[in-house]
C-alpha positions as CSV (number, residue, x, y, z in Angstrom):
1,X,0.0,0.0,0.0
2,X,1.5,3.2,-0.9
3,X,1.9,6.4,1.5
4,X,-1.0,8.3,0.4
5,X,-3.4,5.4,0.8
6,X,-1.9,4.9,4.2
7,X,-2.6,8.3,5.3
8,X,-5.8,8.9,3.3
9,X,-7.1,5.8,5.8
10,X,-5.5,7.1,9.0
11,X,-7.2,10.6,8.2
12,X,-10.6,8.6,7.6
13,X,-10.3,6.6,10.9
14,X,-9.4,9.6,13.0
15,X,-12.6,11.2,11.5
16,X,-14.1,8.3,13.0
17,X,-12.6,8.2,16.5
18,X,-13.5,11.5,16.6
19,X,-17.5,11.3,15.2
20,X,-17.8,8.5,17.8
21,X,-16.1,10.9,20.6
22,X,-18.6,13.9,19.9
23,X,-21.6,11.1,19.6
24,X,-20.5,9.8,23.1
25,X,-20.0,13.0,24.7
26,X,-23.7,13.6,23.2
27,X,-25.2,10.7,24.5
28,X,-23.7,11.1,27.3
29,X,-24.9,14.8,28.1
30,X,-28.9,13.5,26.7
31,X,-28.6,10.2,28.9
32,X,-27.4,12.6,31.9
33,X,-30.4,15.3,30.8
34,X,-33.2,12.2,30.3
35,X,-32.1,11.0,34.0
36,X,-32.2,14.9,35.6
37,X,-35.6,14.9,33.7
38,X,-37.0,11.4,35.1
39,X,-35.6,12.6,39.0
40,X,-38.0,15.8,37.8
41,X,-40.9,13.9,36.6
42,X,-40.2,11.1,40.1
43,X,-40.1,14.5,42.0
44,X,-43.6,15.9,40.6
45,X,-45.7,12.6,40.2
46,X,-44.7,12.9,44.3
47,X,-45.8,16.2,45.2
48,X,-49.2,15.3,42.7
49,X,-49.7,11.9,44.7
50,X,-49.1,13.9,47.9
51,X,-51.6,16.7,47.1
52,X,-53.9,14.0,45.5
53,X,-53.8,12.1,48.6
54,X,-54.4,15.2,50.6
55,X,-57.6,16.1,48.3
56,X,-58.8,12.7,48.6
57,X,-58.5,12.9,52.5
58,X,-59.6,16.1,52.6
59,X,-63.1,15.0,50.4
60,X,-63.6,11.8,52.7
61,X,-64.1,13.9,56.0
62,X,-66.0,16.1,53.7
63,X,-68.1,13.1,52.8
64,X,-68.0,11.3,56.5
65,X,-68.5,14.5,58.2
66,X,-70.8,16.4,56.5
67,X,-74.0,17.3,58.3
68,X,-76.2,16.7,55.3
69,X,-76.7,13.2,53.9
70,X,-74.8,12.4,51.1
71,X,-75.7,8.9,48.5
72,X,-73.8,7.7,45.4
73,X,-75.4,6.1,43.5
74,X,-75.5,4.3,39.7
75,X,-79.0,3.8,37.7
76,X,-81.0,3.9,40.9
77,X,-78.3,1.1,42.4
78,X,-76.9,2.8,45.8
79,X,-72.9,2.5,46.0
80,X,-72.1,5.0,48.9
81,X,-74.0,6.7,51.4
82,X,-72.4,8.9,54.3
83,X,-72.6,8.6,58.0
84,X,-75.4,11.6,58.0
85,X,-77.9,9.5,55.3
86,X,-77.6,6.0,57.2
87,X,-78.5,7.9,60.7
88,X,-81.3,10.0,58.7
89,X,-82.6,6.6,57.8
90,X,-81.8,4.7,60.5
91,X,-79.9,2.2,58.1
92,X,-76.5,0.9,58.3
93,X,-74.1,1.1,55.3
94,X,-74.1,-2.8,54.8
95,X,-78.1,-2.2,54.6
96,X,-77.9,0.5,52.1
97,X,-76.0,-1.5,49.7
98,X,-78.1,-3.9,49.1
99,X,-80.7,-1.8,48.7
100,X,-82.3,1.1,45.8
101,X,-83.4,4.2,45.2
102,X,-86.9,2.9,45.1
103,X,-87.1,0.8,47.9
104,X,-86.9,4.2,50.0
105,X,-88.5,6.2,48.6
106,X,-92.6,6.8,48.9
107,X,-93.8,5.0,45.8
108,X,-96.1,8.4,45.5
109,X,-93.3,10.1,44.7
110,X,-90.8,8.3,43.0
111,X,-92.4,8.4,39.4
112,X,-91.8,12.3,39.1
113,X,-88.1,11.9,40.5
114,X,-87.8,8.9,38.1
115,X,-88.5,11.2,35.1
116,X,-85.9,13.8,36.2
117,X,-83.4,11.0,36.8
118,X,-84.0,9.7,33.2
119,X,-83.6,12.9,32.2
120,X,-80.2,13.1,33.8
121,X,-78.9,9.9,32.5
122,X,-80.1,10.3,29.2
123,X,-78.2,13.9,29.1
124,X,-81.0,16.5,28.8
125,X,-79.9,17.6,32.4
126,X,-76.8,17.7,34.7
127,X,-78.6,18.4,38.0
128,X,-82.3,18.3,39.8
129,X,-83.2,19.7,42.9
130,X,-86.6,18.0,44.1
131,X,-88.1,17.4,47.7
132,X,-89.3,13.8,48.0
133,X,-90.5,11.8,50.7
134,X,-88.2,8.6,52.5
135,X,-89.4,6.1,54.5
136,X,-86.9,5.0,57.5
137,X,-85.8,1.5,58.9
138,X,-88.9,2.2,61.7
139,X,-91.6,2.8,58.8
140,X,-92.2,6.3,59.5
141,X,-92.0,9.1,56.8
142,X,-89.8,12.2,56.3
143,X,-89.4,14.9,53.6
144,X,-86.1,15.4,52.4
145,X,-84.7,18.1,49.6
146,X,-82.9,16.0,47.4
147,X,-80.1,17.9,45.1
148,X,-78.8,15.2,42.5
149,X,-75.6,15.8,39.8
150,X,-74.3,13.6,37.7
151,X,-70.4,12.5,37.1
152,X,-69.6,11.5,34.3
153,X,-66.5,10.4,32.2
154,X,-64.8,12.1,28.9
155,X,-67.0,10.4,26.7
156,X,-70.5,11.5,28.5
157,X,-71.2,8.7,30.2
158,X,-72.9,8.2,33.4
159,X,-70.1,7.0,36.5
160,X,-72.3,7.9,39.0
161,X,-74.7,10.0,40.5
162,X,-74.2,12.0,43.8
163,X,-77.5,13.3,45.8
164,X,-77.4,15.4,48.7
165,X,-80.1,15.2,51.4
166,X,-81.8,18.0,53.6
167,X,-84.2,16.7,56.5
168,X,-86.9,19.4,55.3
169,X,-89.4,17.8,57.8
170,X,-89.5,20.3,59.9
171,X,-89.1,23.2,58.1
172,X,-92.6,21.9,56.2
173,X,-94.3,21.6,59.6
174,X,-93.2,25.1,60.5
175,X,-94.4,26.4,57.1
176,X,-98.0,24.6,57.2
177,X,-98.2,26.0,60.9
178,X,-97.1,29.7,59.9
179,X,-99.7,28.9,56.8
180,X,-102.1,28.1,59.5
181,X,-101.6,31.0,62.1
182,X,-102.2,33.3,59.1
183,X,-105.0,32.1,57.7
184,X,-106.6,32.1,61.4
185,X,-105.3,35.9,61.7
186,X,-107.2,37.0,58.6
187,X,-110.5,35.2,59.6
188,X,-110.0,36.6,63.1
189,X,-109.4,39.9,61.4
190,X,-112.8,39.4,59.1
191,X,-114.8,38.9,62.1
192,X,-113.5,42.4,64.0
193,X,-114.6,43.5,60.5
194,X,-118.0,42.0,60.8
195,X,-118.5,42.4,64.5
196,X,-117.4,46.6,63.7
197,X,-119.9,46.3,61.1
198,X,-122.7,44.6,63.6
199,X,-122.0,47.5,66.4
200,X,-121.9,50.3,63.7
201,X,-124.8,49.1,61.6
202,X,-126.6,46.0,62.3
203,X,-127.4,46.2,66.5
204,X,-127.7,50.5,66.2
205,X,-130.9,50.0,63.8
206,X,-133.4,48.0,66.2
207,X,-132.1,50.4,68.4
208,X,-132.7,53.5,67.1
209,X,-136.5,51.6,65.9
210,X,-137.0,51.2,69.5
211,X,-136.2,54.1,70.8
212,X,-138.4,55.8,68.3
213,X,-141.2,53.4,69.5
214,X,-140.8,53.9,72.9
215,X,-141.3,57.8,72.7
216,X,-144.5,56.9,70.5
217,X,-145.4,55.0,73.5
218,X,-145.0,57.6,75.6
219,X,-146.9,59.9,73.3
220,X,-150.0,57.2,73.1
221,X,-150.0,56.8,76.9
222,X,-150.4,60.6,77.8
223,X,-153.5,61.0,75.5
224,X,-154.9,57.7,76.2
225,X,-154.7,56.1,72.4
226,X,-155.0,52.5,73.9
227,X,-155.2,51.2,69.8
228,X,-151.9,52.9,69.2
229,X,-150.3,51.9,71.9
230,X,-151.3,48.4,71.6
231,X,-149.9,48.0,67.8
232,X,-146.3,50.3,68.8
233,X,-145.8,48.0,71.7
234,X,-146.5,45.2,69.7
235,X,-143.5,46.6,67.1
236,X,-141.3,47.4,69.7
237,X,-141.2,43.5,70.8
238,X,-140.8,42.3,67.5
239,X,-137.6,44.7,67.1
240,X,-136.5,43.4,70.5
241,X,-137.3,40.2,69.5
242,X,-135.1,40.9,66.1
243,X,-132.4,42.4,68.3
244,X,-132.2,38.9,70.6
245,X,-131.9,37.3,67.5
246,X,-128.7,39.7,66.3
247,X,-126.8,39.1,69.2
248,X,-127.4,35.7,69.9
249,X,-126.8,34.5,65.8
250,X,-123.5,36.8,66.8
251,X,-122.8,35.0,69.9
252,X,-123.2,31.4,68.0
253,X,-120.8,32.7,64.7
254,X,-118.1,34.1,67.1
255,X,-118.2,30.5,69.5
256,X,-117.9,28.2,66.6
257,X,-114.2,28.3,66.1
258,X,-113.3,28.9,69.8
259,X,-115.7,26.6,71.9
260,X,-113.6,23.6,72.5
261,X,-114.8,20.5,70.2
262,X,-116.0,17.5,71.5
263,X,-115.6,14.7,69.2
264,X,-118.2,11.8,69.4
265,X,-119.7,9.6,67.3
266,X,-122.8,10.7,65.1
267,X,-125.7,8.8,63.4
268,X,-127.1,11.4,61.2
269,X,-130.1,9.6,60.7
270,X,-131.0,9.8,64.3
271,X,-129.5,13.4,64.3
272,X,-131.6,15.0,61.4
273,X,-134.5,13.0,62.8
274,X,-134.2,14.8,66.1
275,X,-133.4,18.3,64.2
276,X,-136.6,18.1,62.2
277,X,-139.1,17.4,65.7
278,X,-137.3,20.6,66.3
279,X,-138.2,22.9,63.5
280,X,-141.4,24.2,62.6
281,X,-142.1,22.1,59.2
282,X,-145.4,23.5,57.2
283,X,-148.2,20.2,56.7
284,X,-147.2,20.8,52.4
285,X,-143.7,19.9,52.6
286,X,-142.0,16.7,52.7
287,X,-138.8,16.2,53.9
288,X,-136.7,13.0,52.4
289,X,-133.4,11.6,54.2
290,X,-131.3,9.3,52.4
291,X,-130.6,5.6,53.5
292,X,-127.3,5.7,53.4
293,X,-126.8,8.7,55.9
294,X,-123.0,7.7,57.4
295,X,-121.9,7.6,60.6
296,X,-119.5,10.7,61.8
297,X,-117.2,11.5,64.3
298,X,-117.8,15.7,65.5
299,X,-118.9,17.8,67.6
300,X,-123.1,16.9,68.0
301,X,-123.7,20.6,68.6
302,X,-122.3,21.8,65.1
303,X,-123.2,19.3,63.2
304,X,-127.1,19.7,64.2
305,X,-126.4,23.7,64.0
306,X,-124.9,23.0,60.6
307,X,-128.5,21.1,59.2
308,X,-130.7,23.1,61.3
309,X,-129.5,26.1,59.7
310,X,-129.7,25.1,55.8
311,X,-132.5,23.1,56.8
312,X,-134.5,26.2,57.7
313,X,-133.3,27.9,54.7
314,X,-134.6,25.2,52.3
315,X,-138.5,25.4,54.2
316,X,-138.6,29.0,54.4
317,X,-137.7,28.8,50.3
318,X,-140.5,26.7,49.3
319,X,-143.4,29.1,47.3
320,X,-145.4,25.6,46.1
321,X,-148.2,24.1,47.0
322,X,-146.7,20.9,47.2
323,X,-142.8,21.1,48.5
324,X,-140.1,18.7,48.7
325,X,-136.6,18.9,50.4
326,X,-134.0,16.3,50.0
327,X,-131.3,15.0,52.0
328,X,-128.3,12.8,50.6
329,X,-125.1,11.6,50.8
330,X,-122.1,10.7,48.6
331,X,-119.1,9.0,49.8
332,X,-115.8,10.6,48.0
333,X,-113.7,7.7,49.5
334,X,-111.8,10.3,52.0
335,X,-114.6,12.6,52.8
336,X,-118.3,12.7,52.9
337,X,-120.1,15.1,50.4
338,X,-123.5,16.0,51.7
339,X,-126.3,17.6,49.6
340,X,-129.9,19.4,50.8
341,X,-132.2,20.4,48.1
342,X,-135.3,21.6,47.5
343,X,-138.1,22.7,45.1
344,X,-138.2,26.4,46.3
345,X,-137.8,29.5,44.4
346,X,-134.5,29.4,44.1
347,X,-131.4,31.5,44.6
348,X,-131.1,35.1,42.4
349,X,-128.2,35.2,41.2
350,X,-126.2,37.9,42.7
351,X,-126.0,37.0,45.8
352,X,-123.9,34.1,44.3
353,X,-120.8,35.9,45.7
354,X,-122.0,37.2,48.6
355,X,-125.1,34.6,49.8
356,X,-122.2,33.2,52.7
357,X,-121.6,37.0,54.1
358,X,-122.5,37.4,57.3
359,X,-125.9,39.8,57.5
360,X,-126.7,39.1,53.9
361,X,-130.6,37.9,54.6
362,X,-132.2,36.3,51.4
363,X,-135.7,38.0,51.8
364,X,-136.4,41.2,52.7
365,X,-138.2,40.8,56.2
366,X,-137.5,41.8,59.5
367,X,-137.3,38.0,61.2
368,X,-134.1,37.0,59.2
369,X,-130.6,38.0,60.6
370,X,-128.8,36.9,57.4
371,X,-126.2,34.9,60.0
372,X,-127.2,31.6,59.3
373,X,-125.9,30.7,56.0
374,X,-122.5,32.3,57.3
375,X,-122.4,30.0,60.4
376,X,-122.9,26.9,58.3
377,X,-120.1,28.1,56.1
378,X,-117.9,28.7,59.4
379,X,-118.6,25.5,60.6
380,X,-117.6,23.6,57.7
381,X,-114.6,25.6,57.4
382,X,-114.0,24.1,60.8
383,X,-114.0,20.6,59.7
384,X,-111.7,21.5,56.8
385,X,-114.2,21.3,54.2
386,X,-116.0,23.7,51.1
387,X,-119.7,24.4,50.3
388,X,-121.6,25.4,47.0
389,X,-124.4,25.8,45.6
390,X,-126.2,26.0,42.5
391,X,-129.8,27.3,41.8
392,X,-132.3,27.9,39.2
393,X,-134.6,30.6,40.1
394,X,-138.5,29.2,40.5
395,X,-137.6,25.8,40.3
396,X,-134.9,25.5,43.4
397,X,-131.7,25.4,45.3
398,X,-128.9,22.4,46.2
399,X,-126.6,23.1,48.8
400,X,-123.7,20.5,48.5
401,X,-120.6,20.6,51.1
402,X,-117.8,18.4,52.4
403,X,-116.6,17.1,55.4
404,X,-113.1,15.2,55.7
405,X,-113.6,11.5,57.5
């Protein structure tokens, strides 16, 4: 081999050592770089488990501790529940998971919560808020608001769903009481109306009637008119009899809600028997009472005041030769509905609205008080139940009205 091929393959070789040398001292510095970057990355994934650790503690004493109850669950399947729900419930955790949605629920309820949890599943929704009824280990009932979200994965799909659960029991007792107390003030509030209205109006005018008569008395006396004396006496007890009337229909509207009730039971057959010995019934009117008149538990003295009072409405209606009032009853599975009709002449019209007002008298004679119609309605109202009517002018009236069993 001659010189210049000698040296021509020394030169090539040396380029060689020296390509390898620089592709060491490169792999070298990237191996050195890829290890500094995997101590990094050891490093981080640390601190991340750390901190993810510390979330995850920090959510399960959320989720242990939290006052309201707290259920995962997965298509109506429970997974989880919290401390809170199982003592809500009175349920242990083992209990719970074996258990569903449904089978704690009130199966009034569940159908509308169902819908809102398809809803959720199916995507149309990512949250509901409803209150719903759950029946504990001991059978008894509470109401609970119920706030449900959904979790779900990259794709959309459901992993779970989480509900939290607000005892609301409660809180809807206080609200039906508070409902309560203020429906009570504004009838108490009515009647200082109407009882302002009776001082102002109703009790001055016999009043001022008899004091007129009395100074015709006078009058008559002195110059010895024994005729008119006779008829203005006989006027001035018929206004005091009207006044007696007044305050004692006042008397019996303002008792009925604060006399104490006495609850016994009641055979309104024997009861409306007894009522009609007690009312003045005209020899051209029949009365019929239905067979199938129920037994109730009330108060005796309302009740009878309650069919006295419409009773005497329906006779003093009749303008017929021949009249008819009938008595019948319905039962509406949890209440009875009650009817009383007759052939009379029927109800005008305008006093549709105003017929149950206290002093607003269907005829125009001084022996009506117009209170009894409004202490039939007060009475009913008592028991927690409506009346109505409906009328045909010269053919008759049917008063219908409810009371809860």
């Amino acid at each position: 081999m001659s010189n210049s091929k000698v040296d021509i393959l020394q030169r090539a070789l040396e380029r060689e050592r020296i390509a390898r040398k620089e592709a060491e001292r490169i792999l070298e510095d990237k191996s050195r770089q890829l290890y500094e970057l995997s101590e990094e990355l050891k490093k981080t994934n640390k601190a991340l488990q750390g901190n993810l650790s510390e979330k995850t503690l920090e959510l399960q004493a959320i989720f242990d501790n939290s006052s309201l109850g707290i259920v995962l669950t997965k298509y109506g399947e429970i997974i989880e529940t919290n401390k809170a729900f199982e003592e809500l419930l009175g349920f242990t955790s083992e209990e719970l998971k074996k258990m569903d949605v449904k089978s704690i629920s009130v199966s009034d309820d569940y159908p509308s919560s169902r819908d809102l949890m398809e809803k959720l599943n199916n995507g149309i929704i990512d949250k509901f808020s409803v209150n719903k009824r759950y029946v504990k280990k001991n059978s008894t009932v509470i109401w609970a608001k119920t706030n449900v979200a959904a979790i779900r994965d990259k794709s959309g799909q459901i992993i779970y769903q989480v509900a939290l659960v607000e005892d609301i029991t409660e809180d809807l007792k206080l609200q039906e009481e508070r409902k309560e107390l203020i429906g009570n003030l504004e009838k108490k509030n009515k009647d200082l109306r109407d009882f302002a209205h009776i001082v102002s109006h109703d009790l001055k005018s016999p009043l001022r009637s008899m004091d007129t008569l009395v100074n015709w008395l006078k009058e008559y006396y002195e110059s010895n008119d024994v005729n008119s004396f006779n008829k203005t006496y006989d006027m001035l007890i018929e206004k005091v009899g009207k006044m007696d009337s007044l305050i004692d229909g006042v008397l019996r509207y303002s008792s009925i809600d604060s006399a104490k009730q006495l609850k016994e039971k009641i055979n309104l057959k024997l009861l409306l028997e007894n009522t009609l010995h007690m009312l003045h019934i005209p020899e051209h009117i029949e009365i019929r009472l239905s067979e199938n008149l129920p037994i109730i538990e009330a108060d005796v003295y309302r009740i009878q005041q309650l069919f006295q009072n419409l009773l005497s409405n329906a006779i003093k209606s009749i303008d017929k030769p021949k009249g008819v009032i009938v008595i019948g009853c319905k039962d509406k599975k949890h209440l009875w509905e009650f009817s009383i009709s007759d052939n009379g002449k029927g109800i005008p019209i305008y006093y549709k609205d105003k017929i149950f007002e206290i002093f607003q008298s269907l005829d125009n004679n001084d022996e009506s008080t117009g209170i009894g119609l409004s202490i039939v309605k007060k009475i009913i109202e008592f028991y927690n139940g409506d009346i109505w009517f409906t009328s045909e002018e010269g053919k008759g009236t049917e008063f219908n009205f409810t009371i809860k069993k």
